[in-house]
C-alpha positions as CSV (number, residue, x, y, z in Angstrom):
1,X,44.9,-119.3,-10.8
2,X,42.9,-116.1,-11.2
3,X,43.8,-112.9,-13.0
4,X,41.6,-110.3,-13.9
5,X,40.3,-111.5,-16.6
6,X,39.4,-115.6,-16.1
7,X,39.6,-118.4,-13.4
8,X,42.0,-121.1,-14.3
9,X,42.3,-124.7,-12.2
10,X,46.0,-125.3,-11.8
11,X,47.2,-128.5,-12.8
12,X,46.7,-129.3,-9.0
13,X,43.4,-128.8,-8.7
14,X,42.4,-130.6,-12.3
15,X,43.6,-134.0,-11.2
16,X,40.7,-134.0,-8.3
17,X,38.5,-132.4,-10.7
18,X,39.0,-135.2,-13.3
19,X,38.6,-137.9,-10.6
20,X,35.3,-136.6,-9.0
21,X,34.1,-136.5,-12.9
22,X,34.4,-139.9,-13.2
23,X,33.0,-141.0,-9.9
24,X,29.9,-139.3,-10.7
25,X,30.0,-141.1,-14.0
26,X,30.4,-144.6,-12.0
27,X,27.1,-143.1,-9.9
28,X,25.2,-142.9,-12.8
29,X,26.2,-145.7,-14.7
30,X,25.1,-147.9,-10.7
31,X,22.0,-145.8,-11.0
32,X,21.0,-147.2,-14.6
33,X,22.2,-150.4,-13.8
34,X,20.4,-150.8,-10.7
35,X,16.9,-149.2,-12.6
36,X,17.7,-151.9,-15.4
37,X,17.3,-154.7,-13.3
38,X,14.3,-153.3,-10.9
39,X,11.3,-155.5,-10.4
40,X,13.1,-158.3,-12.0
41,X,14.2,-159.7,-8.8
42,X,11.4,-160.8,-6.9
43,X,10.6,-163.8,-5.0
44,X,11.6,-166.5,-1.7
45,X,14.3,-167.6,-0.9
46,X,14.8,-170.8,2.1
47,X,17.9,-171.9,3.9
48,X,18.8,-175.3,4.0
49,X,19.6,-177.4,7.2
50,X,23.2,-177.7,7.4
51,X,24.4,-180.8,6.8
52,X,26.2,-183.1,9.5
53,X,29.7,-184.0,8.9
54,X,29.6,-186.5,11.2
55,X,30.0,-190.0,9.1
């Protein structure tokens, strides 16, 4: 809502508003997570034959 005086987000527009405030949160917290654990997953891995069921 706007006046002459001061912009106001109607009750409309804060429930987006508190939504996309928490997604960005959720980014950042992926980001940390993701940095925490960087380097620390190193290495081969193999696939092994598949096994016949055949008895």
């Amino acid at each position: 809502m706007r006046n002459t005086r001061s912009v106001e987000l109607t009750n409309e527009g804060q429930a987006p508003l508190t939504q996309a405030r928490h997604a960005l949160a959720n980014v950042a917290a992926a980001k940390g997570a993701v940095a925490a654990v960087q380097g620390l997953l190193r290495g081969r891995t193999t696939r092994q034959p598949e096994r016949s069921s055949k008895s």
